[in-house]
N, C-alpha and C positions, 0 to 999 in steps of 0.2 A: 552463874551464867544460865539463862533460859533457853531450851533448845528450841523452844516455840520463833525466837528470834534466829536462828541457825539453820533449821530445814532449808531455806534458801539456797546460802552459802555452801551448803552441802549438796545438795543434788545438784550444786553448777560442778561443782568438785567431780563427783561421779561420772558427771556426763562428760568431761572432759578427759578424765581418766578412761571411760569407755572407750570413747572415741580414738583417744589415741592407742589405747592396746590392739584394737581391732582395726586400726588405720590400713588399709589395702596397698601398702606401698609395696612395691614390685610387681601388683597386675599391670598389664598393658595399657586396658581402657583407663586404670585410673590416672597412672603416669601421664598419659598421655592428654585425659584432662585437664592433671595441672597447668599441661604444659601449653595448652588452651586458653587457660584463664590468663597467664599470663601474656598469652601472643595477642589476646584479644584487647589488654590493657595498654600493651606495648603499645596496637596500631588506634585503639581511640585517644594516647594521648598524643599520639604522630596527627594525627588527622582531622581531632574535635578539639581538642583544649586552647588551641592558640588562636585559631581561625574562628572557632565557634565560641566558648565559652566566655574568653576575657571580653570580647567585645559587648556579649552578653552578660557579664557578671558588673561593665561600664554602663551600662543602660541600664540595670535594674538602680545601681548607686543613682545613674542620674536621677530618675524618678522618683527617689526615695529625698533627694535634695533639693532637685529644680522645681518639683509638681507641688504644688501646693495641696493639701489632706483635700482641699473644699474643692479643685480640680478632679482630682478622682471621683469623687462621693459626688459632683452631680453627674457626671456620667456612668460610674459602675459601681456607685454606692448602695446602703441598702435603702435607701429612701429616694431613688434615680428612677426616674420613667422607667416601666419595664423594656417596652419594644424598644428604646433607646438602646438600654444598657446592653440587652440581647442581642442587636441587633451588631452590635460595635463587638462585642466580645466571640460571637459568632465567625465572623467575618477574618477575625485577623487574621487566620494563616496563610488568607490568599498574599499576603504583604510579607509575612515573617516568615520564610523558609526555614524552618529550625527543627532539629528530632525533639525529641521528647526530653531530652536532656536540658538541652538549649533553652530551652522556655522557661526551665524552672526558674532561673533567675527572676525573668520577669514575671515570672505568678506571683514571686514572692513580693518583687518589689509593690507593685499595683495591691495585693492582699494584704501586706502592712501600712499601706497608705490608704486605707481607709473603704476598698474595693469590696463588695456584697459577695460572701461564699458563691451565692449563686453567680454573677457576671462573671467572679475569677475561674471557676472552675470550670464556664463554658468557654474563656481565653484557655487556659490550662488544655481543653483537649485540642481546642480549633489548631490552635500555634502549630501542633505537628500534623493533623490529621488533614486541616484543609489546606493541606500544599498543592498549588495553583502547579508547578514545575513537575509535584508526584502524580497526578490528578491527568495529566497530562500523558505521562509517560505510561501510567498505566491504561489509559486509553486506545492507546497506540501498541504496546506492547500484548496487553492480556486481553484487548476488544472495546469495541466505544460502547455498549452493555454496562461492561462489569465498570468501566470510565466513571458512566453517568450517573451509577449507583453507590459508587464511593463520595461522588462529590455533594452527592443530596443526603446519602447517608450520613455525613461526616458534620454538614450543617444545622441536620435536625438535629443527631447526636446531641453536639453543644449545646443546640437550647434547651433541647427537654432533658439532658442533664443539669444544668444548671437551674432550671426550674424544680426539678426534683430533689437536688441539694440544699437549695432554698427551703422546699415544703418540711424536707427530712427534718432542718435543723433550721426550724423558723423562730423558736424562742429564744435561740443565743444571736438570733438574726436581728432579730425585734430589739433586745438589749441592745447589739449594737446600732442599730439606729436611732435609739435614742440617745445612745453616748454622742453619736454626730449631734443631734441636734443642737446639743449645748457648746460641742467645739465651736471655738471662735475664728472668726476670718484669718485668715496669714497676709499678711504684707506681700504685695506682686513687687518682684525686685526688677523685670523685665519685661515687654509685652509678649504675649504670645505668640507673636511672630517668629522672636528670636529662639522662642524656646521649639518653638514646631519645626523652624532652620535644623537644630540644633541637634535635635532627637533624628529629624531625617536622613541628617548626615552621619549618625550612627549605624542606622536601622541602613543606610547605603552601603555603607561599609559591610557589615556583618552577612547581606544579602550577597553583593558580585562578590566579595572573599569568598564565599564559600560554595559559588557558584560551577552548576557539575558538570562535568563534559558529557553533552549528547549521542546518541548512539551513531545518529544519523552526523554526517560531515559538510550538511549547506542546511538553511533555514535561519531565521531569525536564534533560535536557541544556541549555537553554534556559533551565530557570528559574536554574541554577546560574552559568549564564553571564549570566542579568541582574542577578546579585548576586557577583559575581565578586568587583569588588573590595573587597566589605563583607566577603566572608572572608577576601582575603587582610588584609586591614587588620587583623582577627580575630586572624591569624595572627600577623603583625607586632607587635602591641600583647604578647602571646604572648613572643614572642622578645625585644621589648627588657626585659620585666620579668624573662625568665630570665638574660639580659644583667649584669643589676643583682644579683641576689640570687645566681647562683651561679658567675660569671666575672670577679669580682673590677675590674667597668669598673663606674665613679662613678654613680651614679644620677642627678646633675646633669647627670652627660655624658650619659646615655642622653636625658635631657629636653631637653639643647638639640640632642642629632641630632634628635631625632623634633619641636620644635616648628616649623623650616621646614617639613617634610613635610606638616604638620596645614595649615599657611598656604597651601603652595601650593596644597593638595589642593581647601579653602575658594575660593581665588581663581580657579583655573584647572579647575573641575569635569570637564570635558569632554577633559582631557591626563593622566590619569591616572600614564603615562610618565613625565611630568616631576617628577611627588613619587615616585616609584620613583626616578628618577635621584639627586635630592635624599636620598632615603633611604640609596643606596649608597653617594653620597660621606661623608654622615655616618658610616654604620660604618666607612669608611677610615679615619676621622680618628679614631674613637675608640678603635679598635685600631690602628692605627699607632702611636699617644701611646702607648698603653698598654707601660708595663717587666714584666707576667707573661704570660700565657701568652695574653692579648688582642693581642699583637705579635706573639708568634711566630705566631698563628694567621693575622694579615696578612700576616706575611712567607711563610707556606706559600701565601697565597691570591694573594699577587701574584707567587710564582715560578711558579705554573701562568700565570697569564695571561701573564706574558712568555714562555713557551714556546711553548702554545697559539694565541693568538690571534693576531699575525700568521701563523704557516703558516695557520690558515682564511682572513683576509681575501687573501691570496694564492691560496688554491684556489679559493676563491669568486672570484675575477676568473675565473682559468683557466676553470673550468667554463662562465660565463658565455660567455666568448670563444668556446671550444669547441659550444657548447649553447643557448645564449641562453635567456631566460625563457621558461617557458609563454605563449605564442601570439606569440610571437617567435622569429626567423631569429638562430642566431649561426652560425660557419666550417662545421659540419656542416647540411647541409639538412635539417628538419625529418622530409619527403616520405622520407626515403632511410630516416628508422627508422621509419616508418609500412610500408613496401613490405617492411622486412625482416623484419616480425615476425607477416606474416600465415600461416598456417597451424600447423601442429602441427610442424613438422619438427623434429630435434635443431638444426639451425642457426639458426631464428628463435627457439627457445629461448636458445640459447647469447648469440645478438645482444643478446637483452633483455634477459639478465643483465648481461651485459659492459657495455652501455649503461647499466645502472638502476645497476650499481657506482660507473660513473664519474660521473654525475648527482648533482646536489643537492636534493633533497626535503625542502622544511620539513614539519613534522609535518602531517598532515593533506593535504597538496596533492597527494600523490601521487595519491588517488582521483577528481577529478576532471580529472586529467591523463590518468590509465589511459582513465576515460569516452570522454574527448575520442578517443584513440587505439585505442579496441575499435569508438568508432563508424567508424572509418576501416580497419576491418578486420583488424584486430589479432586474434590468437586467442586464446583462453581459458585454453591452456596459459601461452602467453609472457605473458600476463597476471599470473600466478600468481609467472613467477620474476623478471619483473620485480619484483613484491609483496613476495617473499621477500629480492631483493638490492638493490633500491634504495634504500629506507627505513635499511636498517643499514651501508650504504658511500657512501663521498662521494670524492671526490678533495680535500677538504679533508680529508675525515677520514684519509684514507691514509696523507697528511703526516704527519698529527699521532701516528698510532696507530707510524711509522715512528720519532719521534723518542720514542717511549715504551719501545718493544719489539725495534727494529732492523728492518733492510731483510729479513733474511731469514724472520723471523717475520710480518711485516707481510705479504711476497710469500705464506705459506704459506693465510696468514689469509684474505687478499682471494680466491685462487684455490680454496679450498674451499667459498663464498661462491658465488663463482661456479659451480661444477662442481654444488654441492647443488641450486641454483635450476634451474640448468639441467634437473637429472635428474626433480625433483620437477615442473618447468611441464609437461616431455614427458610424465608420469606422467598427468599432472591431463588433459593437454588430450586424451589417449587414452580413461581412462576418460569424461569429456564434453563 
């Protein structure tokens, strides 16, 4: 035996042996962290996984099915008009409400379909950061100032990271476009119309489901969310009859997926969830069964979630442990980022970012999280890059964006992320 091949194995050994002899069980804080990570897992698979994810983890399969590679590649390939490609990749997340989690499906799907590092990676931040609904709220909430500087902040972000992803790693860039060159056309099995139907009435769905109640009680935002789920039902109804007519899945099937849906929906008015739930397991089963191209689109939909979704329910513990819920104590003390991010300096800058990176923010709660924390002294700058980097990085998502693109593209990703928020909060909290 060679212990040259054994050092490894061994010091995984020690560290784990350490780790557990000197485990803090019976402190307060740390009990009480555990108990964090897990409240905090409980409520994102109560509130993200059925509404957000499966519909998302449905749309990355489609893409991965319906799009043809030569579809991606001339719009966000590596050989795709630039201001094009930027320009569409930028832009999305005024359309796609989604956190940071939510996306990764479709980063994945679009970046194995043949999508230029750089275009995927400027979708990858837009998706959570240029939320048209967050963008909005923090306007109104923390000032039309700090509003108008998230939303321009959040668009340049995109491009000039993804531009810089591009320059970073332009020779496996280069390779891959010349790999496209030689792929061959695919066969269009549908027109575009049907597929543009198709995807909208997903992207409907995923949008009024998980549409969030407004502070205020009259406005546009408000009436849309007291009829929420009358559109998305709209949508869905939408979907299973394009189902039927241009995806080759039985119309008897499509009627007995959707008649428990109707039943629950009738019986349990008030859990709306639960005929969504109902809903999803039916398209499993009717694309599963299905032998064309209704299987394969399952089987791309459930090789993301087996990738995807444990590393989030595992980052979502961590972060919990580490961070515990808004207005909750997890191993880091609350007080300690409240004290670090008061003034302008390059370092309570830097804190915020670093901190908003590693943090988990479902859509919308970042705003009045920042609240809670600018009334405690927090400055306007770190405010900003918090805004800028917490909303589009997670430590679940890190995971996941690592087992998509690799460790060293992941590191380049997250620390420009960081480094951008950083330079833009000092920017912001100078000028006011």
């Amino acid at each position: 035996m060679s212990w040259k091949d054994e050092w490894k194995p061994l010091l995984i050994i020690i560290a784990v042996f350490l780790t557990s002899f000197f485990l803090p069980i019976g402190s307060v804080r740390f009990d009480t962290a555990i108990l964090e990570g897990f409240h905090l897992v409980k409520w994102y698979a109560r509130e993200h996984v059925i509404l957000c994810l499966i519909p998302a983890f449905f749309i990355a399969g489609a893409i991965a099915v319906f799009i043809s590679s030569a579809s991606v590649m001339k719009y966000l390939g590596a050989k795709a008009n630039k201001v094009l490609a930027y320009a569409v990749a930028s832009v999305s997340g005024t359309i796609l409400a989604v956190c940071s989690c939510t996306v990764l499906p479709l980063f994945a799907g679009i970046y194995r379909m043949g999508a230029g590092l750089g275009p995927a990676t400027a979708f990858l931040y837009s998706g959570p950061a240029i939320n048209a609904l967050a963008i909005i709220l923090t306007a109104r909430v923390l000032g039309i100032e700090l509003g108008i500087a998230r939303a321009v902040g959040a668009i340049l972000f995109s491009i000039v990271i993804g531009l810089l992803m591009h320059f970073f790693f332009r020779k496996e860039e280069l390779e891959k476009s010349n790999a496209q060159i030689v792929m061959p056309e695919t066969d269009v099995t549908r027109p575009l119309w049907k597929n543009a139907l198709y995807f909208a009435s997903m992207v409907g769905i995923l949008i009024f489901a998980n549409w969030g109640k407004p502070e205020a009680t009259i406005g546009i935002w408000y009436s849309i969310y007291s009829v929420k789920w009358i559109i998305t039902s709209v949508f869905a109804i939408a979907f299973a009859v394009m189902l039927s007519l241009w995806f080759k899945i039985k119309w008897w099937q499509v009627l007995l997926a959707g008649l428990p849906v109707l039943l629950v929906s009738l019986l349990f008015p008030t859990s709306p969830i639960a005929a969504f739930a109902i809903g999803a397991i039916g398209l499993s089963v009717i694309t599963s069964t299905n032998e064309d191209e209704g299987g394969e689109w399952f089987s791309s939909t459930w090789g993301f979630a087996k990738q995807i979704l444990p590393l989030l329910l595992i980052g979502v513990l961590i972060a919990g442990a580490l961070l515990g819920r808004p207005g909750s104590e997890g191993i880091i003390p609350s007080e300690w980022v409240s004290q670090a991010v008061g003034g302008n300096s390059l370092a309570a800058n830097f804190f915020a970012s670093f901190a908003g990176a590693f943090m988990y923010f479902a859509t919308l709660t970042e705003v009045p999280i920042l609240q809670g924390l600018i009334g405690n002294g927090m400055g306007k700058g770190p405010a900003l890059a918090l805004l800028l980097a917490g909303p589009a990085l997670s430590l679940p998502n890190m995971l996941v964006i690592r087992s998509v693109i690799g460790t060293k593209k992941t590191a380049v990703f997250v620390i420009l992320v960081i480094i951008m928020a950083t330079i833009s909060g000092y920017a912001y909290g100078s000028l006011f």
